[in-house]
PQR file with spaces between the fields and no chain letter, atoms N, CA, C, O and H, PARSE charges and radii, in Angstrom:
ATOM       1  N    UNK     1       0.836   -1.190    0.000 -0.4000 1.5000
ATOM       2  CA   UNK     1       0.000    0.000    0.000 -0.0000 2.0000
ATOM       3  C    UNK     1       0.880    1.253    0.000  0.5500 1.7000
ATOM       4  O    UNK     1       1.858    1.339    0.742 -0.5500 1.4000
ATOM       5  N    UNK     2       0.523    2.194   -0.823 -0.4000 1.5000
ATOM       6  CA   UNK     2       1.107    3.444   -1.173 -0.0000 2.0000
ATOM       7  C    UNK     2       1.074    4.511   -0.055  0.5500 1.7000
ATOM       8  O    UNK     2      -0.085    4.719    0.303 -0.5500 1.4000
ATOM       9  H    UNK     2      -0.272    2.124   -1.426  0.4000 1.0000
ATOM      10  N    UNK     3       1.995    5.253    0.610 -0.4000 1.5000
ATOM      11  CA   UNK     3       1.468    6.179    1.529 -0.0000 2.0000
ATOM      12  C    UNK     3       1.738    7.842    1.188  0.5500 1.7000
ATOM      13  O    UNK     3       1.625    8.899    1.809 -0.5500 1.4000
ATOM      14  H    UNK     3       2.937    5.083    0.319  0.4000 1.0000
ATOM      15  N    UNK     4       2.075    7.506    0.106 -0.4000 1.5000
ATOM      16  CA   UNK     4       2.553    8.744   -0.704 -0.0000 2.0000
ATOM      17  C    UNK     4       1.500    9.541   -1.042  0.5500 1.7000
ATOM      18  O    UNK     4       0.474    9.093   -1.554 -0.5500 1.4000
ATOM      19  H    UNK     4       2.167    6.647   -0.398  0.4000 1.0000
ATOM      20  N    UNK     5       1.697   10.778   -0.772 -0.4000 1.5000
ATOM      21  CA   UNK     5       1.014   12.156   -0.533 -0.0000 2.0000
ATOM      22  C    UNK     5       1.386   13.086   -1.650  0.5500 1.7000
ATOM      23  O    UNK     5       2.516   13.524   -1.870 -0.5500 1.4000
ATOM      24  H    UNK     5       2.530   11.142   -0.356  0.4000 1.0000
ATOM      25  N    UNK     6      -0.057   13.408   -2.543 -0.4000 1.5000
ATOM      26  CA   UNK     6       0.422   14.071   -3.715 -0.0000 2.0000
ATOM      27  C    UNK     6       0.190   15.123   -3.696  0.5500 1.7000
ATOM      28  O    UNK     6      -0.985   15.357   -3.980 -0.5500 1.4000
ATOM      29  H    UNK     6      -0.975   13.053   -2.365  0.4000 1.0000
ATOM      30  N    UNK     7       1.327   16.720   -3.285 -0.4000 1.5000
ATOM      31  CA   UNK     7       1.468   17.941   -2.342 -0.0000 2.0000
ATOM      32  C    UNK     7       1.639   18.672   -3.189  0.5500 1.7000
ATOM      33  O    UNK     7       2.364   18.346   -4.128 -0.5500 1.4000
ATOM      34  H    UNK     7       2.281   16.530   -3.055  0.4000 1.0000
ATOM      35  N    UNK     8       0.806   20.350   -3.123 -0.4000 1.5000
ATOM      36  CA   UNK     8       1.592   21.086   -3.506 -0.0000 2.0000
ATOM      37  C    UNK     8       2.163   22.186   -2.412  0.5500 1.7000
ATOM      38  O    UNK     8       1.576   22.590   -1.408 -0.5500 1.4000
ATOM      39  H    UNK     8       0.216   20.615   -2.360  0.4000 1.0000
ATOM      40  N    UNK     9       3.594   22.589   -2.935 -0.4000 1.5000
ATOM      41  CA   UNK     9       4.399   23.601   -2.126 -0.0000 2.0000
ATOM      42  C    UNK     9       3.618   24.465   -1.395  0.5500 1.7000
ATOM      43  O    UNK     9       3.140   25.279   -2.185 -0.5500 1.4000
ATOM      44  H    UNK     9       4.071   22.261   -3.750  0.4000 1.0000
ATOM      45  N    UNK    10       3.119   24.768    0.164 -0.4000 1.5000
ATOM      46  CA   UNK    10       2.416   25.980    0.648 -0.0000 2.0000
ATOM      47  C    UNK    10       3.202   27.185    0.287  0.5500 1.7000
ATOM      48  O    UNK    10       2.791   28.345    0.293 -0.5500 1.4000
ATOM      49  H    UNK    10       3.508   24.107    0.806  0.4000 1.0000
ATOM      50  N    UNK    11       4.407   26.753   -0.033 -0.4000 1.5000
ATOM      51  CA   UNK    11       4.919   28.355    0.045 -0.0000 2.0000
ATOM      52  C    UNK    11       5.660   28.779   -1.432  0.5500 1.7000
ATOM      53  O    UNK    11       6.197   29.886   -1.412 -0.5500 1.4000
ATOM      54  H    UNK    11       4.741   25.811   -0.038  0.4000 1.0000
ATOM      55  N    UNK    12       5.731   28.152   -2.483 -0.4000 1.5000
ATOM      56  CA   UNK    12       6.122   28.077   -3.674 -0.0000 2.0000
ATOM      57  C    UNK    12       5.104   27.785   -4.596  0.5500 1.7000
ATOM      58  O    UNK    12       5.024   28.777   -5.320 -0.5500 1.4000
ATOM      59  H    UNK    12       5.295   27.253   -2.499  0.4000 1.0000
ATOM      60  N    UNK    13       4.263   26.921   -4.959 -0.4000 1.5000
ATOM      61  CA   UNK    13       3.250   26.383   -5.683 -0.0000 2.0000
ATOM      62  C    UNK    13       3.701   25.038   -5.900  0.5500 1.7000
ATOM      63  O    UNK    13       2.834   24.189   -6.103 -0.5500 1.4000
ATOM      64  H    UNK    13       4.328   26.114   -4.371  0.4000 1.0000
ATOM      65  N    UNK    14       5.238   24.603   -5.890 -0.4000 1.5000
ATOM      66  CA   UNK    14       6.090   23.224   -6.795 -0.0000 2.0000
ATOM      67  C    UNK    14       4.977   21.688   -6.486  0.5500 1.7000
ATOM      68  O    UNK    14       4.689   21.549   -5.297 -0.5500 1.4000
ATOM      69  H    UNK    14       5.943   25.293   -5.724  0.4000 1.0000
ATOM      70  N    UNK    15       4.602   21.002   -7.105 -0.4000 1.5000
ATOM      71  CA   UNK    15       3.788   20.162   -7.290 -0.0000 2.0000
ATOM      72  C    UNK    15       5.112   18.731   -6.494  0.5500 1.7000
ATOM      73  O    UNK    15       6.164   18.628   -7.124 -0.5500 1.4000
ATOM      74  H    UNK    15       4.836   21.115   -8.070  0.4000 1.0000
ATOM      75  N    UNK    16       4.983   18.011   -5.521 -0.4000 1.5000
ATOM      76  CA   UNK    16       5.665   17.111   -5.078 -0.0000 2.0000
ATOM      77  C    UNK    16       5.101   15.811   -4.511  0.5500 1.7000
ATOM      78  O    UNK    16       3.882   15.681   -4.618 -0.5500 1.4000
ATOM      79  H    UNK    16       4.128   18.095   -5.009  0.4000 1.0000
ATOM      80  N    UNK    17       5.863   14.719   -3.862 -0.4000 1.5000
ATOM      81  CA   UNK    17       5.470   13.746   -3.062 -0.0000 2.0000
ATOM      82  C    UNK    17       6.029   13.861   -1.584  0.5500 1.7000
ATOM      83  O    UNK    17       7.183   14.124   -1.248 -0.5500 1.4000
ATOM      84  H    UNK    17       6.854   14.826   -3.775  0.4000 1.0000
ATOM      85  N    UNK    18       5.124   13.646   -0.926 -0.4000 1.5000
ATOM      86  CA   UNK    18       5.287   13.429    0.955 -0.0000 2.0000
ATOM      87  C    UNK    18       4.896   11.901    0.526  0.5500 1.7000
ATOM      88  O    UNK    18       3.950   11.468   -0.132 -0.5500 1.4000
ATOM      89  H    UNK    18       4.186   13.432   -1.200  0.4000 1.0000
ATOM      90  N    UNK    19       6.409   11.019    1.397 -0.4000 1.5000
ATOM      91  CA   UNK    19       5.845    9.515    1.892 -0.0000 2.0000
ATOM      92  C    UNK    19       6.542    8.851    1.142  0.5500 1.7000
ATOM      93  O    UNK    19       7.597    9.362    0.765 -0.5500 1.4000
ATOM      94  H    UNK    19       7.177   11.371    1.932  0.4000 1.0000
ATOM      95  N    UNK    20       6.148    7.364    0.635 -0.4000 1.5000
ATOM      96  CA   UNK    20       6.976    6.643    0.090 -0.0000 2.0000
ATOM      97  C    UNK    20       6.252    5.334    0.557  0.5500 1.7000
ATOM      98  O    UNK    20       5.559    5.114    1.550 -0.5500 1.4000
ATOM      99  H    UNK    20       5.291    6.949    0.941  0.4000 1.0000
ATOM     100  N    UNK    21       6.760    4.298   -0.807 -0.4000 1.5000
ATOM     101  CA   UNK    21       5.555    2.893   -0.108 -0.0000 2.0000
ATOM     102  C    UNK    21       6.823    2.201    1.178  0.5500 1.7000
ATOM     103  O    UNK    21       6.549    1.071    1.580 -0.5500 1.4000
ATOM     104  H    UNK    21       7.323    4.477   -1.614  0.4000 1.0000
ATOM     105  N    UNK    22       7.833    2.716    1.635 -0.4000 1.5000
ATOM     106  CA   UNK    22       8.040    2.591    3.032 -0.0000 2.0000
ATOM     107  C    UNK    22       7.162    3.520    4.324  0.5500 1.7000
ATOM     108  O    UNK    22       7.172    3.376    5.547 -0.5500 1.4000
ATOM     109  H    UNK    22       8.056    3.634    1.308  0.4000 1.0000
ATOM     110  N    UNK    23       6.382    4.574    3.371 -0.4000 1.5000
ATOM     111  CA   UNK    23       5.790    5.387    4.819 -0.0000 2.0000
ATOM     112  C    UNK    23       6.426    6.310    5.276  0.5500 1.7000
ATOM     113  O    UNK    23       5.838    6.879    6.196 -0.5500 1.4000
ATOM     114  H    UNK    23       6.374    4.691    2.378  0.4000 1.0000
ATOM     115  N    UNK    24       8.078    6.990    4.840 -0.4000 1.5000
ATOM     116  CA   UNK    24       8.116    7.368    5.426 -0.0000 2.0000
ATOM     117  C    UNK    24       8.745    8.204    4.090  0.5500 1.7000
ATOM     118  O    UNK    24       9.074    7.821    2.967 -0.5500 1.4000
ATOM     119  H    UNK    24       8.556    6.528    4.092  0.4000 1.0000
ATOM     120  N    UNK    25       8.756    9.852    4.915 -0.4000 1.5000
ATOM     121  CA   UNK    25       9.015   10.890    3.603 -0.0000 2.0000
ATOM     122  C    UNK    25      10.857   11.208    3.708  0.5500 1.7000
ATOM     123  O    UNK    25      11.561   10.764    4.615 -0.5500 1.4000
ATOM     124  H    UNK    25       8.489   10.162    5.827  0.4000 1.0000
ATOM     125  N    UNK    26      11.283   11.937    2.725 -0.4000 1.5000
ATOM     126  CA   UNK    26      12.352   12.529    2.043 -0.0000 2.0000
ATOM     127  C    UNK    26      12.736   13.570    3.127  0.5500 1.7000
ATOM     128  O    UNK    26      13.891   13.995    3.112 -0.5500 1.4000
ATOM     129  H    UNK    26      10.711   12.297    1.988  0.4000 1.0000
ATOM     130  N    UNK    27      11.959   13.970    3.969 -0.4000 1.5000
ATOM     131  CA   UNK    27      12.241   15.483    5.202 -0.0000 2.0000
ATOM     132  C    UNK    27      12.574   14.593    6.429  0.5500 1.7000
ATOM     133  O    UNK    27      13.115   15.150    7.385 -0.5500 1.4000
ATOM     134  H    UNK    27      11.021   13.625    3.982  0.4000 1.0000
ATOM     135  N    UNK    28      12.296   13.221    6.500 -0.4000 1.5000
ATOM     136  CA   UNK    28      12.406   12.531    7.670 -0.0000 2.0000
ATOM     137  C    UNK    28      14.336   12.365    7.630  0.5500 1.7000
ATOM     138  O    UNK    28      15.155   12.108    8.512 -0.5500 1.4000
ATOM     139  H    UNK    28      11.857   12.769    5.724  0.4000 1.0000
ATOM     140  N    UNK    29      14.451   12.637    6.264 -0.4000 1.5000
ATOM     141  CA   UNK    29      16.470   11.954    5.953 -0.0000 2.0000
ATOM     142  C    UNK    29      17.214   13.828    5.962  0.5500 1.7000
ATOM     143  O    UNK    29      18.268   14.193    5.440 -0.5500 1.4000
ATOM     144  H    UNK    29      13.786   12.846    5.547  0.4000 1.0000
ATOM     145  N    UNK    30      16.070   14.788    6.845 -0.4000 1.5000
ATOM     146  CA   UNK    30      17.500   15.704    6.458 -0.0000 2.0000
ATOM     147  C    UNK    30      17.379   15.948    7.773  0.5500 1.7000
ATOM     148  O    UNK    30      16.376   15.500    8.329 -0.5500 1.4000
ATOM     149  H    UNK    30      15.214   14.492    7.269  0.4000 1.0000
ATOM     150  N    UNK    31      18.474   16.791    8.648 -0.4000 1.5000
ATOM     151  CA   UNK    31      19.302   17.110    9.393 -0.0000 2.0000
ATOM     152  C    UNK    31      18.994   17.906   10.305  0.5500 1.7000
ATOM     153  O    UNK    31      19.804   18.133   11.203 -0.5500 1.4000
ATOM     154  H    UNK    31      19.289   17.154    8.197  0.4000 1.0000
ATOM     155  N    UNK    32      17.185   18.785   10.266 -0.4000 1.5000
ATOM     156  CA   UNK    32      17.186   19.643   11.055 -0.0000 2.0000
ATOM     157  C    UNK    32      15.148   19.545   10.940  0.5500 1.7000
ATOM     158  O    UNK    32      14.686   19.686    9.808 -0.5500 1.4000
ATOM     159  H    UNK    32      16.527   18.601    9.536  0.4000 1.0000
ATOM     160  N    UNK    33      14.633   19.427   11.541 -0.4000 1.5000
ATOM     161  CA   UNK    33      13.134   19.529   12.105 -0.0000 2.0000
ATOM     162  C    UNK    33      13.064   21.218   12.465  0.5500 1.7000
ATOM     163  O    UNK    33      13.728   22.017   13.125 -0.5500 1.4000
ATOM     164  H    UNK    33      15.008   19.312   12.461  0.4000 1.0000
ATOM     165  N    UNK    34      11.890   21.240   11.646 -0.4000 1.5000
ATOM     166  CA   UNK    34      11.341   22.880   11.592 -0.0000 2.0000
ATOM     167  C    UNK    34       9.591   23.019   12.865  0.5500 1.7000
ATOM     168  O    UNK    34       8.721   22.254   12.449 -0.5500 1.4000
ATOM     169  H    UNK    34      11.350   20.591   11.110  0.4000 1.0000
ATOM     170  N    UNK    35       9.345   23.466   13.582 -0.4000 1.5000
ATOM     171  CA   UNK    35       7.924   23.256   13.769 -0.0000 2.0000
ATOM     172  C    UNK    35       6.896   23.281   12.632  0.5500 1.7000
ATOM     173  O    UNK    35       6.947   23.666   11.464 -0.5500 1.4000
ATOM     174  H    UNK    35      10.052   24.087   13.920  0.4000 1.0000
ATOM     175  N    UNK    36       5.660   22.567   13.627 -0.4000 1.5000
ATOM     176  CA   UNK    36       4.513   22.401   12.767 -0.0000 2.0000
ATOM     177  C    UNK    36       4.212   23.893   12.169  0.5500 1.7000
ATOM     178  O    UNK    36       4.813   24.794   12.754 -0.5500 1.4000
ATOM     179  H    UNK    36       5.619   22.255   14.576  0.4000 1.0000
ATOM     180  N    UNK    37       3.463   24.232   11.211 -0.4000 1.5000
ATOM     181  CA   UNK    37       2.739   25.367   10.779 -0.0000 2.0000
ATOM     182  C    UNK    37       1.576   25.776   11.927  0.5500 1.7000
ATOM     183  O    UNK    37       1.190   24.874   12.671 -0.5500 1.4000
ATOM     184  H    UNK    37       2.975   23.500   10.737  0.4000 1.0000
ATOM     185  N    UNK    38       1.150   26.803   12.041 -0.4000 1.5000
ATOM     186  CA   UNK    38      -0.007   26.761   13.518 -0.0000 2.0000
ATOM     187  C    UNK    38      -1.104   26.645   13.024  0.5500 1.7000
ATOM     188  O    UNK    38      -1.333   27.245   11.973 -0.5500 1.4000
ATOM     189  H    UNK    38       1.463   27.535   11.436  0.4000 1.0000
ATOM     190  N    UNK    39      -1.967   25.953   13.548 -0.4000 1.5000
ATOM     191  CA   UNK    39      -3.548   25.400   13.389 -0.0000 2.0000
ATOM     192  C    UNK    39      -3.836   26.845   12.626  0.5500 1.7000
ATOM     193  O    UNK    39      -3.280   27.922   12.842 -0.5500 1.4000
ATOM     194  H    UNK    39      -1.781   25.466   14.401  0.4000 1.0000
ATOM     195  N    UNK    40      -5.063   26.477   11.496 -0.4000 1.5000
ATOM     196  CA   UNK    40      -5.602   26.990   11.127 -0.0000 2.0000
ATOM     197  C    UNK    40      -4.716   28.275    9.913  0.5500 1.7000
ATOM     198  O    UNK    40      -5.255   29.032    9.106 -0.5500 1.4000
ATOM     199  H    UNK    40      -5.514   25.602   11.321  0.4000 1.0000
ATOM     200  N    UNK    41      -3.435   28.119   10.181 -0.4000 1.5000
ATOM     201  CA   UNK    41      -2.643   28.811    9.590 -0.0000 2.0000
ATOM     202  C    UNK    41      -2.941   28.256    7.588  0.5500 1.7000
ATOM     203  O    UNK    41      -2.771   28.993    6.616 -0.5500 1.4000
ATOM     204  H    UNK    41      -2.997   27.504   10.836  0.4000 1.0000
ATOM     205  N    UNK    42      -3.267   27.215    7.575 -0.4000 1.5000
ATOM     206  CA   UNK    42      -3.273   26.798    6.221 -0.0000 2.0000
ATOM     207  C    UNK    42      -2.419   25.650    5.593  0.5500 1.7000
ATOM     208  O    UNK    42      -2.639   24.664    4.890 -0.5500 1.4000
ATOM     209  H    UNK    42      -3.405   26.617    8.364  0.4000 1.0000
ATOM     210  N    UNK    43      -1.208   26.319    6.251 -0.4000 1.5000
ATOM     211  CA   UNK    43       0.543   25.834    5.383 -0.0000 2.0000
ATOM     212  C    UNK    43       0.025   24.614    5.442  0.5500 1.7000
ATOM     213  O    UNK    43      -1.037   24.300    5.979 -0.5500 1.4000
ATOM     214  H    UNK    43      -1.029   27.120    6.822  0.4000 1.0000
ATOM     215  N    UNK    44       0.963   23.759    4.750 -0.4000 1.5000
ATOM     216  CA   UNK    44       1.185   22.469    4.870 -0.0000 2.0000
ATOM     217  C    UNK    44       2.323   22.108    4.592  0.5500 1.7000
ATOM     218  O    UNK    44       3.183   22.689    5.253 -0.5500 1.4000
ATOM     219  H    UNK    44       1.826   24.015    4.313  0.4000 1.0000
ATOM     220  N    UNK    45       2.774   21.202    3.702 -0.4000 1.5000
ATOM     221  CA   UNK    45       4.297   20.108    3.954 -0.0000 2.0000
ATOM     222  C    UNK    45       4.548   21.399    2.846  0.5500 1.7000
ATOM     223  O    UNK    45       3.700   21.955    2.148 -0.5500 1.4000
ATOM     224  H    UNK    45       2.075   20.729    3.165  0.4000 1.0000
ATOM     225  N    UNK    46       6.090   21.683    2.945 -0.4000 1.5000
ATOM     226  CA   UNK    46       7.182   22.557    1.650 -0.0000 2.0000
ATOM     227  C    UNK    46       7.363   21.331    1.487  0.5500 1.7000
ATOM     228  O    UNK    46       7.110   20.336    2.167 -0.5500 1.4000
ATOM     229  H    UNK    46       6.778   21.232    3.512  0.4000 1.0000
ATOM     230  N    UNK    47       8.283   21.678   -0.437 -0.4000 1.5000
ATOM     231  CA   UNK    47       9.077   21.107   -0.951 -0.0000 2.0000
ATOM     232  C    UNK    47      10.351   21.220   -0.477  0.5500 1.7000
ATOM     233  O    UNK    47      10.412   21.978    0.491 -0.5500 1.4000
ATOM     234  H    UNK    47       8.489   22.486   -0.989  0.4000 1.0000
ATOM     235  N    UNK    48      11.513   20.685   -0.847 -0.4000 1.5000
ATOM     236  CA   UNK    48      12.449   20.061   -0.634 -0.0000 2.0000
ATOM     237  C    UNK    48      13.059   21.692   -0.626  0.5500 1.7000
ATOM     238  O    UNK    48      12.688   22.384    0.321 -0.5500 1.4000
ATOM     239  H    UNK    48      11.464   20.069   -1.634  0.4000 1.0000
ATOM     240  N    UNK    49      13.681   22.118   -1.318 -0.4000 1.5000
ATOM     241  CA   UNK    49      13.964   24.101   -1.836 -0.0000 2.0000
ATOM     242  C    UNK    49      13.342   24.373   -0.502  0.5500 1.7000
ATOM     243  O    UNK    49      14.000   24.221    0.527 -0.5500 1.4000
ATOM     244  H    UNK    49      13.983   21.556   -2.088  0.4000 1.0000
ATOM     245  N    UNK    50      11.958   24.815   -0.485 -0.4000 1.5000
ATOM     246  CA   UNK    50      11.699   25.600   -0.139 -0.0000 2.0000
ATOM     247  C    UNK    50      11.570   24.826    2.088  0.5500 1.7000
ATOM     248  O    UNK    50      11.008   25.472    2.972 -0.5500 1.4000
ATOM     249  H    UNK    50      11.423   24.938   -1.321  0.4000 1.0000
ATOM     250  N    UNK    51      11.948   24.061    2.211 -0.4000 1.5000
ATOM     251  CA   UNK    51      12.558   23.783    3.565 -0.0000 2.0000
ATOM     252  C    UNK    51      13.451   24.057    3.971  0.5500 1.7000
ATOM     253  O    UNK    51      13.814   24.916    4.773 -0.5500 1.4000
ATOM     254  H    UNK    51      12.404   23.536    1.493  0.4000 1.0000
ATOM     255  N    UNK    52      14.021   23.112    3.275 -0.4000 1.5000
ATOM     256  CA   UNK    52      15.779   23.742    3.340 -0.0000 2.0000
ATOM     257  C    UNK    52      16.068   25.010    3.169  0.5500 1.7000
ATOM     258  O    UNK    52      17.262   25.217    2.953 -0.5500 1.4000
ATOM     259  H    UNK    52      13.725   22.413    2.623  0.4000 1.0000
ATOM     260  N    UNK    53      15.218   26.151    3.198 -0.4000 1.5000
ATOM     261  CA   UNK    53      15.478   27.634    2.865 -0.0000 2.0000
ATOM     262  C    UNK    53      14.601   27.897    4.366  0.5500 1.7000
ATOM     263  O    UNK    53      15.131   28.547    5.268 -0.5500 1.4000
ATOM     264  H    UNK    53      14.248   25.983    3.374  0.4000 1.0000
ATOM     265  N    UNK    54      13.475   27.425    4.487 -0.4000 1.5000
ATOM     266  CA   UNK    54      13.462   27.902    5.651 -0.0000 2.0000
ATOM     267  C    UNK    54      14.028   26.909    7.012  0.5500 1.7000
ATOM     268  O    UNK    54      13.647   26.867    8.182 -0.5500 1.4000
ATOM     269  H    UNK    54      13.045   26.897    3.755  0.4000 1.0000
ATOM     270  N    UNK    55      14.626   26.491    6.601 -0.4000 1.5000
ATOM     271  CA   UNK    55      15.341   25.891    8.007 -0.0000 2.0000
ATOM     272  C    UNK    55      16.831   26.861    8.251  0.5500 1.7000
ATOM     273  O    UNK    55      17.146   27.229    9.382 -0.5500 1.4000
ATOM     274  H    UNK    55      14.935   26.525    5.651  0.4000 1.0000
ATOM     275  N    UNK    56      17.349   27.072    7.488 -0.4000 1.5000
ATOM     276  CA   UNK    56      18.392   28.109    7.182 -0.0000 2.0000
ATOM     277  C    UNK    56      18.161   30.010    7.860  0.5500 1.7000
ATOM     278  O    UNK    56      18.873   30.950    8.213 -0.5500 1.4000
ATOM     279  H    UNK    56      17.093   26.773    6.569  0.4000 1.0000
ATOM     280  N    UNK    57      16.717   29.678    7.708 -0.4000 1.5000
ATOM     281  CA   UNK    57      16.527   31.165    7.915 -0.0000 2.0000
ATOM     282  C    UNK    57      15.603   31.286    9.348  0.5500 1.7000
ATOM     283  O    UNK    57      15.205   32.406    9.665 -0.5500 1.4000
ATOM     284  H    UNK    57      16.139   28.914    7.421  0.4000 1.0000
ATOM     285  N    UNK    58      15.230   29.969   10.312 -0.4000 1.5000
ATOM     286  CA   UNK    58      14.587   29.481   11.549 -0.0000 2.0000
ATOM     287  C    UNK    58      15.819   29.238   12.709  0.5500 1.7000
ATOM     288  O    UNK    58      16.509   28.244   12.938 -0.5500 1.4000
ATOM     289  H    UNK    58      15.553   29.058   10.054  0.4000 1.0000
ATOM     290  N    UNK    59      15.783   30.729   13.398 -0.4000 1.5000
ATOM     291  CA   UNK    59      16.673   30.705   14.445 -0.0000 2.0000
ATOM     292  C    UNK    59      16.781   29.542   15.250  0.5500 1.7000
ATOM     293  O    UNK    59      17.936   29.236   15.548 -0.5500 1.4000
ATOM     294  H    UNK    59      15.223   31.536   13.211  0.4000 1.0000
ATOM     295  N    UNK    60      15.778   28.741   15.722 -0.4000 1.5000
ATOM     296  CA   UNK    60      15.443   27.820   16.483 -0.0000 2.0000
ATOM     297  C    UNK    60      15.232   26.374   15.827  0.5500 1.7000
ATOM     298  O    UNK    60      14.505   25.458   16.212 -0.5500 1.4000
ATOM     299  H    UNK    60      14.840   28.990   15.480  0.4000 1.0000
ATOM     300  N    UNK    61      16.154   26.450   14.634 -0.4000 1.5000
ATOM     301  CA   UNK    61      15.599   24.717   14.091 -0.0000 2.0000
ATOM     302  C    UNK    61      16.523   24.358   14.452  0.5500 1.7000
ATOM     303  O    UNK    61      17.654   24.830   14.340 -0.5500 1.4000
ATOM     304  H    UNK    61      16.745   27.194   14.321  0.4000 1.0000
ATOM     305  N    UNK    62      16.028   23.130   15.121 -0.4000 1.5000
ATOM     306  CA   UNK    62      17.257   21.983   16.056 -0.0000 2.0000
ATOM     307  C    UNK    62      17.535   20.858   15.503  0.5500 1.7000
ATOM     308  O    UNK    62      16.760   19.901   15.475 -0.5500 1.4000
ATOM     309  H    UNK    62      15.109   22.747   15.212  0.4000 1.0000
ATOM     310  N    UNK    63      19.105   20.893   14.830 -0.4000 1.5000
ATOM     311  CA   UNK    63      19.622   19.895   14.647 -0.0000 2.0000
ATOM     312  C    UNK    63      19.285   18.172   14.931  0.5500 1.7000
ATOM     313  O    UNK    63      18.382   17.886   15.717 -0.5500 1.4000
ATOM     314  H    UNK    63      19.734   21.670   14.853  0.4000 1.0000
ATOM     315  N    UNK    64      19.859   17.372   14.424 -0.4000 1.5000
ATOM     316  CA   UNK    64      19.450   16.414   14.711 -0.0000 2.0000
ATOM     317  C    UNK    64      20.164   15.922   15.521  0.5500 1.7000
ATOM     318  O    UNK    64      21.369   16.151   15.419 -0.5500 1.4000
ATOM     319  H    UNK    64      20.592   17.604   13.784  0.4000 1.0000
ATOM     320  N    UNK    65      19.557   14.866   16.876 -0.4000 1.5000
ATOM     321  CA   UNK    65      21.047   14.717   17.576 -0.0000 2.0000
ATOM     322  C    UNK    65      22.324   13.401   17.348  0.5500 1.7000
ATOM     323  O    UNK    65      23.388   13.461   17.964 -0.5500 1.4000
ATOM     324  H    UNK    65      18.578   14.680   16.959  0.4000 1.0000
């Protein structure tokens, strides 16, 4: 069974996949966890670009340990 999530960018428009038929996504293999977006805010999952740009620019994104 497929768990792959067919996304577009909240903050770019870029058309992508969240997930994988292991379940688990492409943001789970990088290096730094951003917080959730806040309820009702809208956002949802970024693309790959546009994370990695804001993890760079998120005083408080914590490494992995």
């Amino acid at each position: 069974m497929s768990l792959t999530r067919h996304l577009v960018c909240a903050r770019c428009g870029t058309h992508f996949d969240c997930g994988s038929e292991a379940g688990s996504c492409w943001c789970a293999q990088e290096d730094f966890r951003l917080p959730l977006p806040p309820a009702g805010s809208g956002e949802d999952c970024l693309c790959p670009i546009c994370l990695r740009a804001a993890a760079k620019a998120e005083p408080t994104s914590a490494a992995r340990p």
